[in-house]
C-alpha positions in Angstrom: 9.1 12.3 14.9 9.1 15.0 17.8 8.5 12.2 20.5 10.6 9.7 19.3 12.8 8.4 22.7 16.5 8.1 22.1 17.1 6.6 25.3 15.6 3.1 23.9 18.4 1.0 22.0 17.2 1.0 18.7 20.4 2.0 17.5 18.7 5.5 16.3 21.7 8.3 15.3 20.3 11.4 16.7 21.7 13.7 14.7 20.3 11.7 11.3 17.6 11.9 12.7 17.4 15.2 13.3 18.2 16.1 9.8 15.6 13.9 8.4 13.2 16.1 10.8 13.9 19.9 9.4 11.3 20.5 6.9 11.5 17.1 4.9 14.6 18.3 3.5 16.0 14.8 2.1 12.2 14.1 0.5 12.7 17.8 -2.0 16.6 16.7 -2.8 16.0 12.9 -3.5 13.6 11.4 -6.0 12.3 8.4 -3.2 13.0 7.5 0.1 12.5 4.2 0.9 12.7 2.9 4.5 13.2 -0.9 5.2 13.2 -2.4 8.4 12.7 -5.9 10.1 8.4 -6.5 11.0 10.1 -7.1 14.7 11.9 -3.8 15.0 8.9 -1.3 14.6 7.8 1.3 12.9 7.9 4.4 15.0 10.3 6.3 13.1 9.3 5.3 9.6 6.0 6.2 9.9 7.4 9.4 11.8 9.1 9.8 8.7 6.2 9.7 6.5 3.8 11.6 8.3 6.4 14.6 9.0 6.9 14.6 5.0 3.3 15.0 4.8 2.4 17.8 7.2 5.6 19.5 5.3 3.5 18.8 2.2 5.1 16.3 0.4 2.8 12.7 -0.5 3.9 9.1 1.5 3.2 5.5 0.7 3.0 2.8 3.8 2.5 -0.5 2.8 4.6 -3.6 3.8 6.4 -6.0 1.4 3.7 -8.4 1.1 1.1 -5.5 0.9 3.5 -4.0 -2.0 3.6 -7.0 -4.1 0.2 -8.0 -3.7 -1.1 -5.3 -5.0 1.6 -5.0 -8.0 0.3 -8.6 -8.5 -3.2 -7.8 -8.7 -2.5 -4.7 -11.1 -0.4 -6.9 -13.8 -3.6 -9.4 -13.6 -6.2 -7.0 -14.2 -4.3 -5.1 -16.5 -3.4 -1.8 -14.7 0.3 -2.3 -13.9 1.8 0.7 -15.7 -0.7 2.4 -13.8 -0.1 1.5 -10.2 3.9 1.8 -11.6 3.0 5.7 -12.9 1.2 6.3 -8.9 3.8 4.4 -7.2 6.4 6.8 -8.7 4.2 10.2 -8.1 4.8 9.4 -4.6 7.1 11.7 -3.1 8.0 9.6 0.1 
């Protein structure tokens, strides 16, 4: 998150940015945080986003769509769905 370059035209606010930054302060006031973003736009600043949270001691979960639903599809076939639900929503980012 510290090296992210504004000067590329991402369409990044800085300030939102900024905010996200001190001390994970969005991850303790919301119950999730779920970033979305097109595979061709990268994933710099969501995974900036993640790993901040965790050095500020919260937990994160990277996975992409297909990832996501693959593995809630393998879960409901082998019977551990409320499971992977119960983990999915332990994660704090």
């Amino acid at each position: 998150m510290e090296d992210i370059d504004f000067r590329a035209a991402r369409g990044l606010d800085k300030q939102v940015v900024r905010s996200l930054m001190h001390e994970s302060d969005w991850c303790a006031a919301t119950n999730t945080f779920s970033w979305w973003a097109r595979p061709e736009s990268g994933n710099v600043s969501r995974a900036g986003i993640g790993q901040k949270a965790c050095r500020d001691g919260f937990t994160a979960y990277f996975a992409t769509a297909a990832q996501l639903f693959r593995e809630l599809e393998l879960a409901r076939a082998d019977g551990s769905y409320a499971k992977k639900l119960r983990a999915l929503g332990q994660v704090d980012a």
